[in-house]
C-alpha positions in Angstrom: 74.9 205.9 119.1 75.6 206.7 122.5 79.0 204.6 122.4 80.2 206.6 119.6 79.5 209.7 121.0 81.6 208.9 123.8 84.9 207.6 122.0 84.7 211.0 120.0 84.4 212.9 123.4 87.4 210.8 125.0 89.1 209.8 122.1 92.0 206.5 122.9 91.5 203.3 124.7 90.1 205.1 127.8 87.3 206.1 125.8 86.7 203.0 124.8 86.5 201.3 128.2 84.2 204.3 129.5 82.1 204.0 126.2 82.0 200.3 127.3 81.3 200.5 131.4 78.5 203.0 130.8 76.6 201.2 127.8 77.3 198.3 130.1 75.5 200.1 133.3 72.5 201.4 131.1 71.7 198.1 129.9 72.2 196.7 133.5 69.8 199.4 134.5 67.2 199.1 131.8 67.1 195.2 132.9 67.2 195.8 136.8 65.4 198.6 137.3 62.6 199.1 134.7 60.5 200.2 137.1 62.4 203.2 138.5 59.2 205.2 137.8 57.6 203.9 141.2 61.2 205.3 142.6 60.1 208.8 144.1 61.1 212.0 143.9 60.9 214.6 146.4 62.1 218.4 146.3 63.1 219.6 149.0 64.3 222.5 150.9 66.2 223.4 154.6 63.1 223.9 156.0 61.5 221.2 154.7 63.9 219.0 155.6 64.0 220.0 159.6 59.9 220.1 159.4 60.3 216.6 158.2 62.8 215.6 160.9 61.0 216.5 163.6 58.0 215.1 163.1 59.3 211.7 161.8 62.9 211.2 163.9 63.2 208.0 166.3 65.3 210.4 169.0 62.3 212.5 169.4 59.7 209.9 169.8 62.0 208.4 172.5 62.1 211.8 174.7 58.6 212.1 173.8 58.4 208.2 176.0 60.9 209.4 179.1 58.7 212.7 179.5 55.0 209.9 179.3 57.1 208.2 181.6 58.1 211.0 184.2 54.4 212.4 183.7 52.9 209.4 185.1 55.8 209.1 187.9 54.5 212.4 188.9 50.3 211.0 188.9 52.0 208.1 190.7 53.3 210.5 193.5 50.5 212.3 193.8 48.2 209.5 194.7 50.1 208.2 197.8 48.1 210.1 200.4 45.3 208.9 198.4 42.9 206.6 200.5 43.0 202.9 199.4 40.3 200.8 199.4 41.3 196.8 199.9 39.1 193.6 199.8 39.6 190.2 201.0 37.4 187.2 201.4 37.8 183.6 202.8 35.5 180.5 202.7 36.3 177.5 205.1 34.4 174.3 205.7 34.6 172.3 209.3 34.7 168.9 209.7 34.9 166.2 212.3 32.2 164.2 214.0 31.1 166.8 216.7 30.3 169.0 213.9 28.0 166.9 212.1 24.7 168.8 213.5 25.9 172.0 212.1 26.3 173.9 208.3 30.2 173.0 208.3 30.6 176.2 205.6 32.3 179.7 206.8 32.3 182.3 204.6 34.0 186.1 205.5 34.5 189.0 203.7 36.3 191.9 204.6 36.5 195.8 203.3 39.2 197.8 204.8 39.7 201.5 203.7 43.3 203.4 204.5 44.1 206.9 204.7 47.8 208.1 204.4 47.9 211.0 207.2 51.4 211.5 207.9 54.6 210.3 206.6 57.3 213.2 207.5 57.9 214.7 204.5 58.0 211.9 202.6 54.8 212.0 200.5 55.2 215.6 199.8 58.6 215.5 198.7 57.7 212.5 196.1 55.7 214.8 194.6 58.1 217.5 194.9 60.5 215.4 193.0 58.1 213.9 190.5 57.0 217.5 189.5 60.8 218.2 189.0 61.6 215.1 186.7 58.3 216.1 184.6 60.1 219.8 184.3 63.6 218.0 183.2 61.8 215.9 180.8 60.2 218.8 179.3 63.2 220.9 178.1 65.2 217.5 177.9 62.5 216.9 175.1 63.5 220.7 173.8 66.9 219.8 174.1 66.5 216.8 171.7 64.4 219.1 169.5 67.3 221.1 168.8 70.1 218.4 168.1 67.5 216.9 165.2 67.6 220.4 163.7 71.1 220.7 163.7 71.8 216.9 162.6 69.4 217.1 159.9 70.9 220.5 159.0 74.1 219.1 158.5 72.9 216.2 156.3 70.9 218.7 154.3 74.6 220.4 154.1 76.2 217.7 153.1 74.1 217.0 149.8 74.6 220.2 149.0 78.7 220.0 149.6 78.3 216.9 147.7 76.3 218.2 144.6 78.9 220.7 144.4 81.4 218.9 144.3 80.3 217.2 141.4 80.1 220.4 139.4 84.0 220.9 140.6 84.8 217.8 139.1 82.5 217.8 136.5 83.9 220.9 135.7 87.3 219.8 135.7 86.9 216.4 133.5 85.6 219.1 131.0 88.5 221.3 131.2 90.9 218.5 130.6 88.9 216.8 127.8 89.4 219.6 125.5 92.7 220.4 126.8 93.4 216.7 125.5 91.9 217.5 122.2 93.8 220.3 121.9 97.2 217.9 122.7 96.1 215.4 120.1 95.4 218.1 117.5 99.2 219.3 118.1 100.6 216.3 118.4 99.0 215.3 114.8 100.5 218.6 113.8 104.3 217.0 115.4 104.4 220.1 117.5 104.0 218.3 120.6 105.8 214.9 122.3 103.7 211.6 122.7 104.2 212.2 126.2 101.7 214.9 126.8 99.0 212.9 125.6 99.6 210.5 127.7 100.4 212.4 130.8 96.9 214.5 129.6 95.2 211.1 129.0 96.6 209.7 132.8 95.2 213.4 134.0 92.2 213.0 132.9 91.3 209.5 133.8 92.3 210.9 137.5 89.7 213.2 137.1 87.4 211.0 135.9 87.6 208.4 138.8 87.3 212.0 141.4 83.6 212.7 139.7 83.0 208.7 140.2 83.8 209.4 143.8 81.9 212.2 144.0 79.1 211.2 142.6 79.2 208.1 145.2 79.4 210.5 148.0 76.4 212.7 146.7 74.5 209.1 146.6 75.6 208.4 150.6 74.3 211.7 151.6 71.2 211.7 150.2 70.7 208.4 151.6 71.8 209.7 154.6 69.5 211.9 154.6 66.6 210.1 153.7 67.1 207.7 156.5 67.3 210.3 158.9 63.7 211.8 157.7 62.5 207.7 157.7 62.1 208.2 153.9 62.5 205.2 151.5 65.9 204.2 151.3 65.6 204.8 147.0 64.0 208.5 147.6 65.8 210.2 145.4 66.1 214.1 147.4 66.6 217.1 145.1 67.9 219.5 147.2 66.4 223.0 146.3 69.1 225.5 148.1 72.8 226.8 147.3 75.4 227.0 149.6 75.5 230.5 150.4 76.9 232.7 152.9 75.1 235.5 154.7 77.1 237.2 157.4 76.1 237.1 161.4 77.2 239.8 163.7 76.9 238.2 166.2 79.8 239.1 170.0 81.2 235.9 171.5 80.1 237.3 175.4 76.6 237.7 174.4 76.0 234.5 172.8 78.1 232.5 175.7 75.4 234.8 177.7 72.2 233.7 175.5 74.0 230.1 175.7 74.1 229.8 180.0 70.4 231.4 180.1 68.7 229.6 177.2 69.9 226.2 176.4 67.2 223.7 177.5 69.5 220.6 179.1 71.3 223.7 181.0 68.2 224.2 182.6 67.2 221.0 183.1 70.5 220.2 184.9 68.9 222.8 187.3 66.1 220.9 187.8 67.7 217.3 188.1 69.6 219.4 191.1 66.1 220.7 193.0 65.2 217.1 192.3 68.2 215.4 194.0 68.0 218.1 196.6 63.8 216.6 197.1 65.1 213.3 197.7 67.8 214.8 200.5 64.9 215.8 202.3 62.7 212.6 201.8 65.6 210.2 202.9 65.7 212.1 206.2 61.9 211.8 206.5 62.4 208.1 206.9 63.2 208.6 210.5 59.9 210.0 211.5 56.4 208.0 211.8 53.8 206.9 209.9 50.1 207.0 211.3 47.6 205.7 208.9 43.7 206.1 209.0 42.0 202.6 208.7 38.6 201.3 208.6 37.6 198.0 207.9 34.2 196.7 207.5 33.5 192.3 207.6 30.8 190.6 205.8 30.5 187.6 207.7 29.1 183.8 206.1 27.1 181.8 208.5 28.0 180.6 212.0 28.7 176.8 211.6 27.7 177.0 216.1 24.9 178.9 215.9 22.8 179.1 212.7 23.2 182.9 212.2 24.9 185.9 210.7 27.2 188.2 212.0 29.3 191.3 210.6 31.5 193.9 212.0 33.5 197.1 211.4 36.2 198.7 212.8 38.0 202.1 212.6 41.0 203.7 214.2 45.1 204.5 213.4 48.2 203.0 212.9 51.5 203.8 213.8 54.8 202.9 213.0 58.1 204.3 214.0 61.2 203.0 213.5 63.3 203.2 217.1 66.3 201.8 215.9 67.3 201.1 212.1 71.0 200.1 212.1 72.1 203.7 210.4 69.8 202.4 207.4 68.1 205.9 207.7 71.6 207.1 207.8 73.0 205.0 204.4 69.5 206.4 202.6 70.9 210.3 203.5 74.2 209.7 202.8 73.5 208.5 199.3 70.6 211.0 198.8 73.6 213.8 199.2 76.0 211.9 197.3 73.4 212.3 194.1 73.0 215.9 195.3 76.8 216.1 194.8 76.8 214.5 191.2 73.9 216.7 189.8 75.4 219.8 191.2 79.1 218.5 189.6 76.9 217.6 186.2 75.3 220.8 186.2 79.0 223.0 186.6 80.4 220.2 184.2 77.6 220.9 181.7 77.9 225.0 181.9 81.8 224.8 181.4 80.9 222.2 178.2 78.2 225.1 177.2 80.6 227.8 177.3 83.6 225.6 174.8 80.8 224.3 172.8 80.0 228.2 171.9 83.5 229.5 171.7 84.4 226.7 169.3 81.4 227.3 166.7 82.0 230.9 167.1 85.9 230.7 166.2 84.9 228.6 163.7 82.1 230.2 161.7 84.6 233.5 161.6 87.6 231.6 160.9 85.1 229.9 157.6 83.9 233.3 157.0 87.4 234.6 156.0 88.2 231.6 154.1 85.5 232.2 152.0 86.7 236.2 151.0 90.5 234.5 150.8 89.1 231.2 148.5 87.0 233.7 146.0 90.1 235.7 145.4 92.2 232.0 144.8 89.3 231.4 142.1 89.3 234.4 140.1 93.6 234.3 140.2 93.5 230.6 139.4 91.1 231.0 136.6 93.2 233.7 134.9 96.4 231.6 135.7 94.9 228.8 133.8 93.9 230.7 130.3 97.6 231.9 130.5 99.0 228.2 130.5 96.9 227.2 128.1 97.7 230.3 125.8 101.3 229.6 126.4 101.3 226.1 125.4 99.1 226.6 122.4 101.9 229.2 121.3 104.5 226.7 122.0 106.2 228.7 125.2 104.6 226.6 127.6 105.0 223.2 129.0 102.2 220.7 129.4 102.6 220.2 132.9 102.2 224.0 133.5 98.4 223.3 132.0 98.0 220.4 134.3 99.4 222.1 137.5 97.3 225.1 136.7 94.5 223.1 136.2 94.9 221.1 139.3 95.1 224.5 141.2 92.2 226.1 140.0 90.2 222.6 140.9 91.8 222.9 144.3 90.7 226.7 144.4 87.0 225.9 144.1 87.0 223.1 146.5 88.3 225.3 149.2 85.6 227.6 148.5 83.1 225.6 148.4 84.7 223.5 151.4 84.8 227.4 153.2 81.0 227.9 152.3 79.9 224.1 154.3 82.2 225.0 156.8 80.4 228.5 157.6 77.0 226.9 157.3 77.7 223.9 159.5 79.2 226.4 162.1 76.1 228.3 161.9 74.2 225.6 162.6 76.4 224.1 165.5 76.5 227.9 166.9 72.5 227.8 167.1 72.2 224.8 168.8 75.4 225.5 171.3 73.0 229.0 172.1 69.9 226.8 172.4 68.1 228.3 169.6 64.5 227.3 170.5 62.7 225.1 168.5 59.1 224.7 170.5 59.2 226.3 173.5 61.3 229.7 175.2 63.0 228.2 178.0 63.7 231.3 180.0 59.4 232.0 179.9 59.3 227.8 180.9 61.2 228.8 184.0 59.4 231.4 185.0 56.4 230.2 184.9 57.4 226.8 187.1 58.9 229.4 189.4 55.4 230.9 190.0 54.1 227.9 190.5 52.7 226.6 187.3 52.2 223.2 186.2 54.2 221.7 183.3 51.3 221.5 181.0 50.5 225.2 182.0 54.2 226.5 182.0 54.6 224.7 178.1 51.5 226.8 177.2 52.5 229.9 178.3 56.9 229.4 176.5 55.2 227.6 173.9 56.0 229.1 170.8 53.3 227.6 168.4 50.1 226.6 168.9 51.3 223.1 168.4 53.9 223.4 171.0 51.6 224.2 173.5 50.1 220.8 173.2 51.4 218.5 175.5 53.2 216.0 173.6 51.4 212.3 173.1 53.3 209.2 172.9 52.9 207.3 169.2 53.1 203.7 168.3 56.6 202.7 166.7 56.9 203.6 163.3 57.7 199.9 161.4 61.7 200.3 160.4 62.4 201.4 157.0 64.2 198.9 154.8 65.3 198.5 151.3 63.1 196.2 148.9 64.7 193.3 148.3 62.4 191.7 146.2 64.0 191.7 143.3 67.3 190.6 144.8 69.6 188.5 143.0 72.7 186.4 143.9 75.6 188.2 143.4 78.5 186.2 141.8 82.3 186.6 142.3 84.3 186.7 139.4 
């Protein structure tokens, strides 16, 4: 029987109450969940995980809407010195007694056709503009790219930190269990106090509640996890990597270098500046006129006076200048430059933030790599310090709490290595996305390209680096929100 097997593994009134919570649990289960088979089960790896999170994350969808939206700002600009065609129509009836010998309906139509010929350089520089919030949407889009990568990165991470720490304490309620057998076979003997088996018993229930809160926290992260990839909110993920540690030589200059030149929302602080710069020049274009091409041709009902038909066209320009505006022209260019000011501020702002963001991950993913050479030396010492205690106390020239403390350090030996290991990996990560690590498209071949002229659509193709990221991307209809199933649900009561 299950509960006996447990009260001979953790013998005393603490086995008992574990023998009794976990038969408890596993009935609880049996009757709650008996259809944990439909529950699924997915392997998966680092890669996996980042593939998944960029093609299922909410942030990404979202830049994929702001670039739709500065895509069609930019078709919006473009058509203003489009021609327009209008249409308007009337219909009247006349009435009073002199008018009683005539038709007393009225009908008009009217077709007037408007060319945009000049404007200053307002039209063109709303194009200008446009074209430049398209290119900032692009590599904002890149930008957001990389964070998933990195965020799903470090939730991948953290299930395995999590799963590992398990093992530690899993490894450690082990350790003391037989170190308590031991106790109770010497204290049968009389060779040893009533005291150590209790302070072994009290050392091992402490260790017992660490797994429970490990185990809790490996639960969190996966679910974490599996939000994050819009999985199921009862996936169960088995992650298929190790913590490991591969060593980077990698100089501070050249990647605060590869940081200024490639990272995507550095860039497109450059072109939120050319943009602000476009609507400088646009502002003091409202000064100048506005001459218009017009056309209009009528479509006239009949004559209620004289029994017939008549239409008419007309074609000529318009003008309009504004002689005197009350400094509004002036208000529009002062605020155009103030923008100016802030983008150029963002932009400095953003490059000082660039080069911190890079120093820190740097410091940090050496200052992790060392703790991991200094934590495997701690294991192997603690480890060897441990079979002495316990060798001592089985001869009787040790003290129990020299097998606890030795214990406890050898626990606290592998956390910091494993602790050392996350650290390094998670630094690695932050380090990648500090340099701007692309994900879809080279950012430096993106610029280039709009440099020379290119479209968006034609500079993504040529820094794209898949054929998928060449694609333009295409807005998708909201993904429903994923939710637990409560169908089952029951009333919880309150003892």
């Amino acid at each position: 029987m299950l509960e006996e097997e447990i009260n001979l593994k953790f013998p005393g009134r603490i086995g008992k109450k574990l023998a009794g919570a976990i038969v408890a649990g596993v009935m609880s289960f049996s009757l709650h969940f008996g259809t944990a088979s439909a529950i699924e089960v997915v392997d998966i790896n680092l890669d996996e995980t980042i593939q998944r999170a960029l093609e299922n994350n909410r942030t990404i969808k979202n830049s994929i809407s702001s670039r739709e939206s500065a895509y069609w700002a930019l078709r919006q600009a473009r058509r203003q010195t489009a021609p327009t065609v209008s249409w308007s129509s009337q219909a009247e009836t006349v009435g009073g007694s002199q008018y009683r010998s005539y038709d007393h309906r009225l009908f008009g139509n009217t077709a007037t056709v408007t060319l945009p010929l000049y404007a200053g350089d307002r039209y063109k520089e709303g194009r200008v503009s446009a074209r430049y919030g398209l290119n900032a949407a692009d590599l904002n889009l890149e930008n957001t790219l990389q964070t998933v990568r990195q965020t799903a990165t470090n939730y991948y991470y953290n299930v395995l930190r999590a799963r590992n720490q398990i093992e530690v304490d899993e490894e450690n309620v082990q350790t003391l269990t037989e170190h308590l057998n031991n106790v109770n076979a010497q204290f049968a003997a009389g060779t040893v106090a009533k005291a150590d088996v209790l302070s072994s018993q009290v050392r091992l229930a402490n260790a017992q509640q660490s797994l429970v809160t490990a185990q809790n926290d490996y639960d969190i992260a996966v679910a974490t996890l599996s939000s994050y990839l819009l999985l199921p909110a009862d996936t169960i993920l088995r992650a298929q990597d190790q913590l490991t540690y591969t060593r980077y030589n990698l100089n501070l200059a050249n990647c605060v270098a590869f940081a200024l030149e490639n990272r995507p929302d550095v860039a497109a602080a450059e072109f939120e500046i050319k943009q602000a710069e476009s609507a400088v020049r646009s502002a003091k274009s409202a000064s100048k006129p506005s001459v218009n091409a017009i056309a209009t041709k009528g479509f006239n009902g009949k004559n209620p006076f004289s029994d017939s038909y008549s239409d008419s066209w007309t074609a000529g320009f318009s003008a309009s200048w504004n002689i005197f505006d009350s400094g509004i022209t002036k208000a529009q260019v002062n605020s155009a430059n103030a923008t100016l000011n802030q983008a150029i501020e963002n932009a400095a702002a953003l490059r000082e933030s660039v080069q911190l963001e890079v120093q820190s991950a740097y410091l940090t993913l050496h200052a992790a790599e060392r703790n991991i050479a200094t934590t495997r030396v701690a294991i192997a010492s603690a480890e060897e310090d441990y079979k002495i205690a316990v060798v001592r106390y089985q001869a009787g020239v040790g003290t129990n709490l020299d097998v606890m403390d030795a214990s406890e350090k050898l626990t606290e030996a592998k956390n910091n290595y494993y602790t050392a290991l996350y650290t390094y990996n998670t630094a690695k990560a932050a380090l990648d996305k500090a340099m701007g690590i692309p994900v879809s498209i080279d950012v430096v071949r993106y610029v280039s390209a709009e440099a020379e002229g290119k479209s968006a659509e034609e500079a993504r193709e040529e820094a794209a680096l898949t054929p998928e990221a060449s694609e333009v991307p295409e807005m998708e209809e909201a993904a429903p929100p994923v939710t637990i199933d409560l169908s089952d649900a029951e009333p919880m009561l309150l003892e």
